[in-house]
PDB file of N, CA, C, O and CB in Angstrom:
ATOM      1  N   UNK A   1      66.398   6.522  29.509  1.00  0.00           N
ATOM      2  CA  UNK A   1      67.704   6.754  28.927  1.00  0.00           C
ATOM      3  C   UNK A   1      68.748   6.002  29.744  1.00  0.00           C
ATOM      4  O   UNK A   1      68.674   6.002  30.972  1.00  0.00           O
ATOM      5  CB  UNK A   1      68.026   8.267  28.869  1.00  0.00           C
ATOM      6  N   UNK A   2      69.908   5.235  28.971  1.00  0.00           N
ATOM      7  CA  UNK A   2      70.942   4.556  29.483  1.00  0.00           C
ATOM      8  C   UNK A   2      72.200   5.390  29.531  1.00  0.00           C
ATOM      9  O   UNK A   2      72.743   6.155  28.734  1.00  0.00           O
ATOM     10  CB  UNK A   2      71.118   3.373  28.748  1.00  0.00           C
ATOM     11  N   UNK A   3      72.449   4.999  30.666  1.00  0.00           N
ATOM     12  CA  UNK A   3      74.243   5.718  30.912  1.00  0.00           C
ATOM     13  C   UNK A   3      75.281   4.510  30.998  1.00  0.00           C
ATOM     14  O   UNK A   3      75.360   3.838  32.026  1.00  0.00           O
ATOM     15  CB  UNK A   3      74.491   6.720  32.701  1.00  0.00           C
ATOM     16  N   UNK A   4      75.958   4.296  30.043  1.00  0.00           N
ATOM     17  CA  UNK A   4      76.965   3.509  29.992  1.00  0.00           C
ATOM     18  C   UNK A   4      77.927   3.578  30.289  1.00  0.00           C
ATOM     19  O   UNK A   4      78.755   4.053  29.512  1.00  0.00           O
ATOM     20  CB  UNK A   4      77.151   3.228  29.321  1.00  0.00           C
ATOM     21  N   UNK A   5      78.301   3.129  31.581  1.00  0.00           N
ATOM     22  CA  UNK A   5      80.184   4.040  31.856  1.00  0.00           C
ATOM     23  C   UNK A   5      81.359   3.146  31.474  1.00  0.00           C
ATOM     24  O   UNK A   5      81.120   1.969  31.746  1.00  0.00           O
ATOM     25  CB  UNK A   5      80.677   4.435  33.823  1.00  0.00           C
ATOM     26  N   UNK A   6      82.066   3.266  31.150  1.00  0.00           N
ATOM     27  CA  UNK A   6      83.449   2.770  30.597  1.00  0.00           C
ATOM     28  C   UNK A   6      84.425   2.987  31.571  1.00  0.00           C
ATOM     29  O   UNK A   6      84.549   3.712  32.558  1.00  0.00           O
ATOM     30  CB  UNK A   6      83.918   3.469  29.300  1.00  0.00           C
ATOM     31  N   UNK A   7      85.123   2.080  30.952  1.00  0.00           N
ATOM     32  CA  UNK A   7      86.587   2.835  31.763  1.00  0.00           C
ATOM     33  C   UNK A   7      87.051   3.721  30.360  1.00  0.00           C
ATOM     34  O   UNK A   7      86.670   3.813  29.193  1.00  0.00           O
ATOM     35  CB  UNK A   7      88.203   1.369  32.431  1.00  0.00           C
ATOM     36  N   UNK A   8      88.315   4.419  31.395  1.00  0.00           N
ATOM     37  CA  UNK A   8      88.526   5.476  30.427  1.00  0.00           C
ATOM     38  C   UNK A   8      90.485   5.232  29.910  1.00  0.00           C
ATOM     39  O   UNK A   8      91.101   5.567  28.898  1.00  0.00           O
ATOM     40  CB  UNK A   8      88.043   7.249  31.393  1.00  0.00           C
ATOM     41  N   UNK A   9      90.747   4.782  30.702  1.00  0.00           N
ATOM     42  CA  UNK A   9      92.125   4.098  30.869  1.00  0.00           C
ATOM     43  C   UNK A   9      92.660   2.433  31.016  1.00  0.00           C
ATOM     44  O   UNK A   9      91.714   1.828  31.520  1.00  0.00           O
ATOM     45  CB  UNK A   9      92.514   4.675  32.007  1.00  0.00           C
ATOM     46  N   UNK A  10      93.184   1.999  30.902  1.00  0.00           N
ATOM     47  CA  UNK A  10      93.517   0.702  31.118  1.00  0.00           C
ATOM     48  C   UNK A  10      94.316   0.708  32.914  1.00  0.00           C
ATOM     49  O   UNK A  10      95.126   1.561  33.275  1.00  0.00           O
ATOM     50  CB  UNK A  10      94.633   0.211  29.665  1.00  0.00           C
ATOM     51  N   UNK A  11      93.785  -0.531  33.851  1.00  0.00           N
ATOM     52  CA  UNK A  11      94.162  -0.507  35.145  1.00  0.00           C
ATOM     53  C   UNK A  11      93.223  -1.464  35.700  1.00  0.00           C
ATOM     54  O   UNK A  11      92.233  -2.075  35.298  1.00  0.00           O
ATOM     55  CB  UNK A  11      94.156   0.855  35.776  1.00  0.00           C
ATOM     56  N   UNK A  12      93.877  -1.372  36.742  1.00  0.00           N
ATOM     57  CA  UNK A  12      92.882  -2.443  37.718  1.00  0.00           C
ATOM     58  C   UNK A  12      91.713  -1.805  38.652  1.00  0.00           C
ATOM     59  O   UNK A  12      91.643  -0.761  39.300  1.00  0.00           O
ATOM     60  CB  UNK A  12      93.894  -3.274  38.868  1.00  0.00           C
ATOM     61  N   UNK A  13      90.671  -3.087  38.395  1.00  0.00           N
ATOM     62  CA  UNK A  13      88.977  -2.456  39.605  1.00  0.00           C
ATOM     63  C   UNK A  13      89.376  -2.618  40.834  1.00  0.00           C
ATOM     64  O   UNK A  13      89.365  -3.678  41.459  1.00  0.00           O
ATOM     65  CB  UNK A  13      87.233  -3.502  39.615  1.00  0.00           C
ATOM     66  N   UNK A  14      89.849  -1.240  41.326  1.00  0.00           N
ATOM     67  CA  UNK A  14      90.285  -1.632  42.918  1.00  0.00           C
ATOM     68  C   UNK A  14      88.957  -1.580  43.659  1.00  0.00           C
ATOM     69  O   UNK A  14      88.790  -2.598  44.331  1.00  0.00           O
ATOM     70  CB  UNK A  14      91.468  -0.462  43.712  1.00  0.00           C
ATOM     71  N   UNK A  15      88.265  -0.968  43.714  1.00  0.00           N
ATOM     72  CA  UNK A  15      86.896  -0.871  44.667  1.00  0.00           C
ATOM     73  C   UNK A  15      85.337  -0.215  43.722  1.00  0.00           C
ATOM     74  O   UNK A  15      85.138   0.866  43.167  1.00  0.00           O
ATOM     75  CB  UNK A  15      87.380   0.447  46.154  1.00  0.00           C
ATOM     76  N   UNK A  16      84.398  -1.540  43.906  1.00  0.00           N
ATOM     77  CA  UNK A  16      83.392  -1.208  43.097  1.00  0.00           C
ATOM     78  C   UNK A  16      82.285  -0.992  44.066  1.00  0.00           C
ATOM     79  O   UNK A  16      81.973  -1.830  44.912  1.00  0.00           O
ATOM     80  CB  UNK A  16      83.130  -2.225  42.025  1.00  0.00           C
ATOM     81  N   UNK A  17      81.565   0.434  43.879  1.00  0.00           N
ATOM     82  CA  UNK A  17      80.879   1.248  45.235  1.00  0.00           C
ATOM     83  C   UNK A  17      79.364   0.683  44.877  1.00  0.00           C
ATOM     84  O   UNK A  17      78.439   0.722  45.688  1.00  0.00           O
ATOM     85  CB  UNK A  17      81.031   3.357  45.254  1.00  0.00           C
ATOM     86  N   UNK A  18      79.262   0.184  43.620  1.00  0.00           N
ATOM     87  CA  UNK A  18      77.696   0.069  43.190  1.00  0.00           C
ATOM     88  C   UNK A  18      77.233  -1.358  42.726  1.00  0.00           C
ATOM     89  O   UNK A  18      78.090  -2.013  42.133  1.00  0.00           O
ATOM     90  CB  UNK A  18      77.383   1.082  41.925  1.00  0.00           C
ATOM     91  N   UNK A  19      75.567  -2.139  42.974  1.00  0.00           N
ATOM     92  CA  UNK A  19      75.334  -2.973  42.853  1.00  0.00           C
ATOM     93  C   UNK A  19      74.091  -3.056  41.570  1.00  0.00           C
ATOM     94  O   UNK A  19      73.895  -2.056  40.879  1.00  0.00           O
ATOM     95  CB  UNK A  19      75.255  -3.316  44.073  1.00  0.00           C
ATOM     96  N   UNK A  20      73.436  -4.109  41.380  1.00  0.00           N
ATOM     97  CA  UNK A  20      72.412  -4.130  40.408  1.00  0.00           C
ATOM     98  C   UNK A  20      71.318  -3.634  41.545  1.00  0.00           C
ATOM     99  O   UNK A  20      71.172  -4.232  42.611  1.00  0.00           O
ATOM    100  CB  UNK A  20      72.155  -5.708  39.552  1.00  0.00           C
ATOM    101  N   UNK A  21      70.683  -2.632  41.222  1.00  0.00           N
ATOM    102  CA  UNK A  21      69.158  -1.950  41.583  1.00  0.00           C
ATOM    103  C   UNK A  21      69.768  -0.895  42.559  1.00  0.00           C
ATOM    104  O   UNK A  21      69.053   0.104  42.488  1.00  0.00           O
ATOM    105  CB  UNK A  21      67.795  -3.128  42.439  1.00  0.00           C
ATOM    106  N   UNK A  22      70.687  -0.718  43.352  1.00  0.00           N
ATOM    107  CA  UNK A  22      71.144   0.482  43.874  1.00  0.00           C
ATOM    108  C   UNK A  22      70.812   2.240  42.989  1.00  0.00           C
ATOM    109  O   UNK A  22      71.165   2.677  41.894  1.00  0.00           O
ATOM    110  CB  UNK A  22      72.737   0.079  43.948  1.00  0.00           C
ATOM    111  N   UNK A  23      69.856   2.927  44.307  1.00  0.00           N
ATOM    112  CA  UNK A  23      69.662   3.906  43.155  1.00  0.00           C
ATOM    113  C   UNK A  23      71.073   5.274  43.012  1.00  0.00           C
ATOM    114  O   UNK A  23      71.868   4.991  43.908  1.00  0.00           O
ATOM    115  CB  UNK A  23      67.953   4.685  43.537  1.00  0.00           C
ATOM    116  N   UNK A  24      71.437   6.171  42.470  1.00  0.00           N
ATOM    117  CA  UNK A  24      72.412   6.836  42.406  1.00  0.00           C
ATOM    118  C   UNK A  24      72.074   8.137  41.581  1.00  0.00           C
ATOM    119  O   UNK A  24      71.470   8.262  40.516  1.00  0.00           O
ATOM    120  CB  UNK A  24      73.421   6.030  41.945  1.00  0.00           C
ATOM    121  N   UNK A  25      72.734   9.186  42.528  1.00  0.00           N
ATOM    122  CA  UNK A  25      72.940  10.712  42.053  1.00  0.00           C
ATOM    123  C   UNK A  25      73.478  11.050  40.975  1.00  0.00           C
ATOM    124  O   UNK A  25      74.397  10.257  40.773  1.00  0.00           O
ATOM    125  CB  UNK A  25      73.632  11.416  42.803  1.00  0.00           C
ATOM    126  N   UNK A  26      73.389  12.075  39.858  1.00  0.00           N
ATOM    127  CA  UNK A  26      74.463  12.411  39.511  1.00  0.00           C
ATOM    128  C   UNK A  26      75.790  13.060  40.095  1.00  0.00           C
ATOM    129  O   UNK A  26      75.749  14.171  40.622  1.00  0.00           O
ATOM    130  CB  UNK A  26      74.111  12.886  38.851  1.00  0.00           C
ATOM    131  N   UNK A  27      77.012  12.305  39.981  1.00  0.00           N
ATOM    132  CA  UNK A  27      77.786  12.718  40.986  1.00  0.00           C
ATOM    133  C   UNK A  27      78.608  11.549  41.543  1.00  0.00           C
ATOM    134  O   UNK A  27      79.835  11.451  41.560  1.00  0.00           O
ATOM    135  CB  UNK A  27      76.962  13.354  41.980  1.00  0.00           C
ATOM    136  N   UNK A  28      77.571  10.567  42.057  1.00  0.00           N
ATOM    137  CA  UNK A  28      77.487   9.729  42.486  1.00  0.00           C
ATOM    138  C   UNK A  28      79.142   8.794  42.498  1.00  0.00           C
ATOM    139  O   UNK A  28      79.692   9.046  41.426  1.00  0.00           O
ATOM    140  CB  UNK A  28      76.316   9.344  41.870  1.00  0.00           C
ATOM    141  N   UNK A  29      79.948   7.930  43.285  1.00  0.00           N
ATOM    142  CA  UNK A  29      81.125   7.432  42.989  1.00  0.00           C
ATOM    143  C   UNK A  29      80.356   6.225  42.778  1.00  0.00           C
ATOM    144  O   UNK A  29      79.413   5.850  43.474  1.00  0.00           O
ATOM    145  CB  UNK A  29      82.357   7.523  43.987  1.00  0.00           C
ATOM    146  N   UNK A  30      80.931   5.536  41.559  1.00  0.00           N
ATOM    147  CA  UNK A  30      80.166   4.138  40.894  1.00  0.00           C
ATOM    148  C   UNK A  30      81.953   3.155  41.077  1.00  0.00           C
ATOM    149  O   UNK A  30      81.912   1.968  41.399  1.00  0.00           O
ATOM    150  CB  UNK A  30      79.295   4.487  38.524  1.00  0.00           C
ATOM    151  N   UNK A  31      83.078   3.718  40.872  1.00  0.00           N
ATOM    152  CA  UNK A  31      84.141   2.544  41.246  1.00  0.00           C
ATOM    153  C   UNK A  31      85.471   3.193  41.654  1.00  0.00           C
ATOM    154  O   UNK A  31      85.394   4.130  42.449  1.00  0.00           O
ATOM    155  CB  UNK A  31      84.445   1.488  39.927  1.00  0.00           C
ATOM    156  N   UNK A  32      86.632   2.832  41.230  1.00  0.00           N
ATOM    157  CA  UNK A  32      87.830   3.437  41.462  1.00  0.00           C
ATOM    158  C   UNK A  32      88.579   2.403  40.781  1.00  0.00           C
ATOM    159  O   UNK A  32      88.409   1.185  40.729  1.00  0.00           O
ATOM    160  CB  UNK A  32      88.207   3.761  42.948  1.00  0.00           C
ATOM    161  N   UNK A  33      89.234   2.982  40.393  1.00  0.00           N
ATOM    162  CA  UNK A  33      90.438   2.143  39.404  1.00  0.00           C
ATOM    163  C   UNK A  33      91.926   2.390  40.352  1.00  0.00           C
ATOM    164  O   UNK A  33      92.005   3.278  41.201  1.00  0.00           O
ATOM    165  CB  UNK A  33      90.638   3.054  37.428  1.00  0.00           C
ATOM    166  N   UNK A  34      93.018   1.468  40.040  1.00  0.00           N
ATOM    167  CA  UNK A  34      93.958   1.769  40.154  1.00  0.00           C
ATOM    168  C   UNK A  34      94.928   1.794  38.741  1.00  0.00           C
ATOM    169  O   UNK A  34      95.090   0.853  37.965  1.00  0.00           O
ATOM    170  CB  UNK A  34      94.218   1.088  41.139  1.00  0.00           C
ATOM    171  N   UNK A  35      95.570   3.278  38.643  1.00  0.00           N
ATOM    172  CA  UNK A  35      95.894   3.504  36.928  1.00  0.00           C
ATOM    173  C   UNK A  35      97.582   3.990  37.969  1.00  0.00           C
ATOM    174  O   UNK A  35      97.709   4.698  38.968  1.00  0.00           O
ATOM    175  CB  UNK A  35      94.543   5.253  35.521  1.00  0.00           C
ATOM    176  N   UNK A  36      98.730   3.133  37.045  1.00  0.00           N
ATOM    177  CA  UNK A  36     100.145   3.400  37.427  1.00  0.00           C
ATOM    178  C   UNK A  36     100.280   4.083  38.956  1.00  0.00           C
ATOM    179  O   UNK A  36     100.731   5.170  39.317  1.00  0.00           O
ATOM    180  CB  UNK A  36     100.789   4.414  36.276  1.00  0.00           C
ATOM    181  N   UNK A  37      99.719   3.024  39.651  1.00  0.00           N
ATOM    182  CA  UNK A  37      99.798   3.755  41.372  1.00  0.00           C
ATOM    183  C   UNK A  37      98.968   4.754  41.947  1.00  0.00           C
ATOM    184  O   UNK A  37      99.128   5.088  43.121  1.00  0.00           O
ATOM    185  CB  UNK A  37     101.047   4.490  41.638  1.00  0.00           C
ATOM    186  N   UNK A  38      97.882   5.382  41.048  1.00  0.00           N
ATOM    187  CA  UNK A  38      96.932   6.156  41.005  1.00  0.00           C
ATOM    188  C   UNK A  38      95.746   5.857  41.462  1.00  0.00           C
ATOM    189  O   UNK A  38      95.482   4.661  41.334  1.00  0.00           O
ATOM    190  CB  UNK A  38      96.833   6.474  40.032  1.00  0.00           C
ATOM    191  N   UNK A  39      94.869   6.543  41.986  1.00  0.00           N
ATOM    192  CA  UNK A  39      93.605   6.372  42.238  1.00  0.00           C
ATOM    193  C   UNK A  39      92.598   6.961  41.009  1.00  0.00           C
ATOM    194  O   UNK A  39      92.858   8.114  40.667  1.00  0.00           O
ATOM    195  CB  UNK A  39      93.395   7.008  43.580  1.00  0.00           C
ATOM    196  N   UNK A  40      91.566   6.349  40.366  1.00  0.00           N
ATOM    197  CA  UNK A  40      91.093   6.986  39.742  1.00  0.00           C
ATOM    198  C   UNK A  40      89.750   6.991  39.956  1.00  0.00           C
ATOM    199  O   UNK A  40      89.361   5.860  39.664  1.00  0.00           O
ATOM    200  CB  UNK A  40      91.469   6.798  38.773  1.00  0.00           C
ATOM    201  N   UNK A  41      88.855   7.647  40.305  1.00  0.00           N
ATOM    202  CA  UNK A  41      87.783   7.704  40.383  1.00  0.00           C
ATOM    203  C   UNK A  41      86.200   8.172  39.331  1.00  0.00           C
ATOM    204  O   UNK A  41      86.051   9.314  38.896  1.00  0.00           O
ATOM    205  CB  UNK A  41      88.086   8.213  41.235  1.00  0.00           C
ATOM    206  N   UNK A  42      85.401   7.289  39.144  1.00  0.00           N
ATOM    207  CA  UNK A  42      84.470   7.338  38.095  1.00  0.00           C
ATOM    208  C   UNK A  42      82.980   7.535  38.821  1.00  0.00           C
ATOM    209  O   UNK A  42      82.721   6.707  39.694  1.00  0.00           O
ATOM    210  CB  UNK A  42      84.606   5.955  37.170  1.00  0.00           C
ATOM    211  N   UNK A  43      82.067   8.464  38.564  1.00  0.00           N
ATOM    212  CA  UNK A  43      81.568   9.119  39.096  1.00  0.00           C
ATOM    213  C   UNK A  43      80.042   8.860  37.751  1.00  0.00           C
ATOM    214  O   UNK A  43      80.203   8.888  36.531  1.00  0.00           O
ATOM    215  CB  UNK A  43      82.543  10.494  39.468  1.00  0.00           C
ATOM    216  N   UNK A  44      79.055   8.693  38.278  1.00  0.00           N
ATOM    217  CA  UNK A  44      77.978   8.936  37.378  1.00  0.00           C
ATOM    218  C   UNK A  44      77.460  10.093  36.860  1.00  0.00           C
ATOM    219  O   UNK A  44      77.214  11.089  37.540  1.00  0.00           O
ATOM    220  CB  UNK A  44      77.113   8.502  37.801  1.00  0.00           C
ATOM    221  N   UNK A  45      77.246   9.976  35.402  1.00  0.00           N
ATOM    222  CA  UNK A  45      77.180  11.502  35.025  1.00  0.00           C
ATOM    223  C   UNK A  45      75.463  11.730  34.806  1.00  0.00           C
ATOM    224  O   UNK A  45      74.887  12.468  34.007  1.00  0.00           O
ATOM    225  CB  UNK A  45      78.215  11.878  33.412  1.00  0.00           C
ATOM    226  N   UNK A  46      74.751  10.544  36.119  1.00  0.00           N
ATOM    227  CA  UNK A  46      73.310  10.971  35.547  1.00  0.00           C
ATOM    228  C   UNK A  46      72.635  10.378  36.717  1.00  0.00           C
ATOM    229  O   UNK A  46      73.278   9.630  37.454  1.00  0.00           O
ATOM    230  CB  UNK A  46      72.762  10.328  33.924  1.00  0.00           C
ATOM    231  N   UNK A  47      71.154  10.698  36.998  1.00  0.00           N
ATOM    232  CA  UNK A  47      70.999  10.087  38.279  1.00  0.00           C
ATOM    233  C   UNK A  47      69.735   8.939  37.949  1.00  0.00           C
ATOM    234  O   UNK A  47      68.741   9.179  37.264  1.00  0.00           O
ATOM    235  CB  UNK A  47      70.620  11.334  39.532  1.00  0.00           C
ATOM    236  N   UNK A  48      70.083   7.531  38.683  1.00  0.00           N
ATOM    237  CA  UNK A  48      68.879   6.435  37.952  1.00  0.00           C
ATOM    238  C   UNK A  48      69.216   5.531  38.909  1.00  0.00           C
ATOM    239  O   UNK A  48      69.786   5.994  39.898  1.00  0.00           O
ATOM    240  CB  UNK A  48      69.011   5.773  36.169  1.00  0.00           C
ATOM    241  N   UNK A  49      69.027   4.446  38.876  1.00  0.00           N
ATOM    242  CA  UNK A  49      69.300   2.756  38.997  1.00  0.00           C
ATOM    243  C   UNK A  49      70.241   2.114  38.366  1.00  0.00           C
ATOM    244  O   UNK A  49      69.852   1.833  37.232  1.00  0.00           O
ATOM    245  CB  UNK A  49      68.278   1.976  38.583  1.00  0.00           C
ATOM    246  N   UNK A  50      71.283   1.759  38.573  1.00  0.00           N
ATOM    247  CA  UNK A  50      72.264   0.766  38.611  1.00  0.00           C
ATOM    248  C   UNK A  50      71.171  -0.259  37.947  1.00  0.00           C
ATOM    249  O   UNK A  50      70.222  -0.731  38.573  1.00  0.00           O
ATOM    250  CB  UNK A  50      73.006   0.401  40.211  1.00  0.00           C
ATOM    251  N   UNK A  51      71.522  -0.571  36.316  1.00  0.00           N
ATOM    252  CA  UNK A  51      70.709  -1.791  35.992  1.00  0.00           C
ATOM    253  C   UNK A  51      72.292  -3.598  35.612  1.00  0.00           C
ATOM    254  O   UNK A  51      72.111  -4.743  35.199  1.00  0.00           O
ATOM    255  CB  UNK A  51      69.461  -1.028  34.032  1.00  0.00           C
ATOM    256  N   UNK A  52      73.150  -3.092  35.908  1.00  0.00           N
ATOM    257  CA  UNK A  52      73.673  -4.465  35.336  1.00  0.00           C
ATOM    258  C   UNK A  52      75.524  -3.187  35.804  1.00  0.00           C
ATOM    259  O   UNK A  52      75.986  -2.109  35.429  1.00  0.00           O
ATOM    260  CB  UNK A  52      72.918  -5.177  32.888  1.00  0.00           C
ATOM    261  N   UNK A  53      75.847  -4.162  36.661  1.00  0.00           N
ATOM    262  CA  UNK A  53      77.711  -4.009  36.725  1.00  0.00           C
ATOM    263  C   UNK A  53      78.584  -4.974  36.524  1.00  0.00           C
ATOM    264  O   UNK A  53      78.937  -5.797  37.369  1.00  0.00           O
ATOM    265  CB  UNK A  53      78.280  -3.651  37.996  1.00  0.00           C
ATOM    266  N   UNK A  54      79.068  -4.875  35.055  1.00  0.00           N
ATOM    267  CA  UNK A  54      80.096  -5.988  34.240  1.00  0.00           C
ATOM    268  C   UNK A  54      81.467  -6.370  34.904  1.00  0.00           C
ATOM    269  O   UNK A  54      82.113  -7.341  34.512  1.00  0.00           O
ATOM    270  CB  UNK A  54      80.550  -5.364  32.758  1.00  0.00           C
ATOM    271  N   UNK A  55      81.858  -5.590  35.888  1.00  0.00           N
ATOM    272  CA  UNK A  55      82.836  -5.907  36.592  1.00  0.00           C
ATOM    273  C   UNK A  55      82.966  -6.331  38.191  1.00  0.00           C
ATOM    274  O   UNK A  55      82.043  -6.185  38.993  1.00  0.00           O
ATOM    275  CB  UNK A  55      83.443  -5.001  36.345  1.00  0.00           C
ATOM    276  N   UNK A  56      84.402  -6.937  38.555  1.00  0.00           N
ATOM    277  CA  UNK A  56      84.467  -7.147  39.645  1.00  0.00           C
ATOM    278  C   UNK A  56      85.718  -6.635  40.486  1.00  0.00           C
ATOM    279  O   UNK A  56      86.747  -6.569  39.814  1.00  0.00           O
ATOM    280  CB  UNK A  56      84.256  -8.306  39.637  1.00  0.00           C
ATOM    281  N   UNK A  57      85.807  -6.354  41.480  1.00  0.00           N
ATOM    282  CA  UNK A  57      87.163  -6.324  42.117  1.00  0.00           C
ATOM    283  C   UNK A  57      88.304  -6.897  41.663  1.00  0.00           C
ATOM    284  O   UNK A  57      88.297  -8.089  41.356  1.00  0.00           O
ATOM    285  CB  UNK A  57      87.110  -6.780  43.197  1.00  0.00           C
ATOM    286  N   UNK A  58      89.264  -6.251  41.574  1.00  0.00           N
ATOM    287  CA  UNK A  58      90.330  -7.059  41.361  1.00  0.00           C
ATOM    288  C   UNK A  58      90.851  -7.663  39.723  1.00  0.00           C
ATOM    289  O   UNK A  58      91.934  -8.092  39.326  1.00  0.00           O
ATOM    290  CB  UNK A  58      89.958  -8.144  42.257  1.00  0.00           C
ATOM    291  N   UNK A  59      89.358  -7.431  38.960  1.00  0.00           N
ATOM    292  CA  UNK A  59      89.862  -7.284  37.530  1.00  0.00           C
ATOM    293  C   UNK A  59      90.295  -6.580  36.868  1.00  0.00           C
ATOM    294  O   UNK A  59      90.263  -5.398  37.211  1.00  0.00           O
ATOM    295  CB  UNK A  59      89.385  -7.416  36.905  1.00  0.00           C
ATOM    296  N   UNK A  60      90.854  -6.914  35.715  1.00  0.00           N
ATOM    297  CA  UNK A  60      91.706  -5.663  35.097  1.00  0.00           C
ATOM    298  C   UNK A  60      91.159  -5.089  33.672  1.00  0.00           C
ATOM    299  O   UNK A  60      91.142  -5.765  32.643  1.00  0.00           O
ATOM    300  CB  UNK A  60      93.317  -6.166  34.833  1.00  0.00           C
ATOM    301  N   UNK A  61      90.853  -4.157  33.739  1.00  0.00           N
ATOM    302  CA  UNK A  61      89.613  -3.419  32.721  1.00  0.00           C
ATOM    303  C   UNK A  61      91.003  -2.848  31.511  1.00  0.00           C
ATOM    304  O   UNK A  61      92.125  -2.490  31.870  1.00  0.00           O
ATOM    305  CB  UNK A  61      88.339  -1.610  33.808  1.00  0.00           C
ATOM    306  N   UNK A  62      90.538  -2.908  30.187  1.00  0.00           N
ATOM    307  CA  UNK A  62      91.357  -2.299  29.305  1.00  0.00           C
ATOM    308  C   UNK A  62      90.210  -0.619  29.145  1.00  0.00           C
ATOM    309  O   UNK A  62      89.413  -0.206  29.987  1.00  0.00           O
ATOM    310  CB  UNK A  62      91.636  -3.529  27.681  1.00  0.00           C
ATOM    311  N   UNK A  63      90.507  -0.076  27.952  1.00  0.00           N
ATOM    312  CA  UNK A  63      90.526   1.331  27.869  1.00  0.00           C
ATOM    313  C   UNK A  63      88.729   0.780  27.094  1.00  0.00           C
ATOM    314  O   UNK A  63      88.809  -0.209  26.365  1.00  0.00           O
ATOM    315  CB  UNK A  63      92.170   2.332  26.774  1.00  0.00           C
ATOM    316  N   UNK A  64      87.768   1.189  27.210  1.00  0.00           N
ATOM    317  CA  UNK A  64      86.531   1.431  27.217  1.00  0.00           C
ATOM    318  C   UNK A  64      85.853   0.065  27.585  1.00  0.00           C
ATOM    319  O   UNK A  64      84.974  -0.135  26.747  1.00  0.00           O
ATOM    320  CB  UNK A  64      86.137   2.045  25.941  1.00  0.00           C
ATOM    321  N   UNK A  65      85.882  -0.531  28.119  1.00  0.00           N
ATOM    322  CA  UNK A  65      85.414  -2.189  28.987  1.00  0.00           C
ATOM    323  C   UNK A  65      83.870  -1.000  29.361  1.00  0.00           C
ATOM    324  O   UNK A  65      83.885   0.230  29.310  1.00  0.00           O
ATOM    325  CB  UNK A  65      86.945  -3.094  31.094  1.00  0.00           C
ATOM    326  N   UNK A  66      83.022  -1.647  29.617  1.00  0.00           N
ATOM    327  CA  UNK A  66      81.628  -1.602  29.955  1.00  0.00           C
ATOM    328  C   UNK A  66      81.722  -1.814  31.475  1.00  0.00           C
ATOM    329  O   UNK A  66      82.401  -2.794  31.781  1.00  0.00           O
ATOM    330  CB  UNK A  66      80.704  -2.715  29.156  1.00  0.00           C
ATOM    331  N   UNK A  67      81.267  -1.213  32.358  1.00  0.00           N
ATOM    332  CA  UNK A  67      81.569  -1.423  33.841  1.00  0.00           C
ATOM    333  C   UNK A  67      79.913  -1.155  34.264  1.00  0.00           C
ATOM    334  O   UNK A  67      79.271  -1.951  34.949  1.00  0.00           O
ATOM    335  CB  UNK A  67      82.919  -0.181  34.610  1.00  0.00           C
ATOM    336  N   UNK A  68      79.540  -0.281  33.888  1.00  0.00           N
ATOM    337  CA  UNK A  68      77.727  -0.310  34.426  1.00  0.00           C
ATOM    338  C   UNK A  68      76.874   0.045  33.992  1.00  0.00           C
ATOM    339  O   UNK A  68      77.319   0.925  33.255  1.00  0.00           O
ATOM    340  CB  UNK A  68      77.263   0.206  35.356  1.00  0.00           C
ATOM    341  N   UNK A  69      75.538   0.029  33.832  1.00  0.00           N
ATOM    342  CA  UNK A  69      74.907   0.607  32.922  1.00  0.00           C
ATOM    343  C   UNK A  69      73.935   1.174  33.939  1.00  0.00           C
ATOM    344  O   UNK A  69      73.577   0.483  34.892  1.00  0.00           O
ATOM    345  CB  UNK A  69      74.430  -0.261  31.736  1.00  0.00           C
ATOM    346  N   UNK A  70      73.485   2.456  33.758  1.00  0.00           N
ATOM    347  CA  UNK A  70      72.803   3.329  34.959  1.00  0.00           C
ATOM    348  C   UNK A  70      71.711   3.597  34.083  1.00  0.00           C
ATOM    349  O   UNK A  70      71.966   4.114  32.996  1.00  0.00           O
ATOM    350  CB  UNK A  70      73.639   4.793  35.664  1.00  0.00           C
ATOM    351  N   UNK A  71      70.000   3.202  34.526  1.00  0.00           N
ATOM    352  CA  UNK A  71      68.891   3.979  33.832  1.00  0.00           C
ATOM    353  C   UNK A  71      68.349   5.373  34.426  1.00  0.00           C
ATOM    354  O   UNK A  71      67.595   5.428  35.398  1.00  0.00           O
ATOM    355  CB  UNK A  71      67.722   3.063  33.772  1.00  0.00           C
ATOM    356  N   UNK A  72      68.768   6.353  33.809  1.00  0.00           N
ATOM    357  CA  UNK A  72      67.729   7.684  33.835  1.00  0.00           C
ATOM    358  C   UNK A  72      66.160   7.571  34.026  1.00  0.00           C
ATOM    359  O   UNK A  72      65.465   8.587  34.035  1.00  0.00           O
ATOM    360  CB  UNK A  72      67.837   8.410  32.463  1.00  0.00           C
TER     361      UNK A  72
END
């Protein structure tokens, strides 16, 4: 099973915690956005392997952009 995380807001990838094959908890912090001076933090809602992360630092994600795809 695939976990697809999105962004959920429009903002910038201030810090991306996860790579391709890195394994991860549910729980887990996968990036952080910066949303109007905010920190936002995105968290995996499943525990697998990091198979593919569409983003990079410093880019600017609109409201559901594809950021990682995690296998169960």
């Amino acid at each position: 099973m695939a976990e697809e995380v999105r962004t959920q807001v429009p903002g910038n990838i201030w810090k991306v915690q996860v790579k391709p094959g890195d394994t991860v908890a549910a729980g887990d912090l996968l990036f952080i956005m910066e949303v109007m001076k905010t920190e936002v933090e995105h968290r995996s809602e499943t525990a697998g392997t990091v198979s593919a992360v569409a983003i990079e630092e410093g880019q600017e994600g609109v409201e559901a952009d594809l950021v990682a795809v995690v296998i169960s």
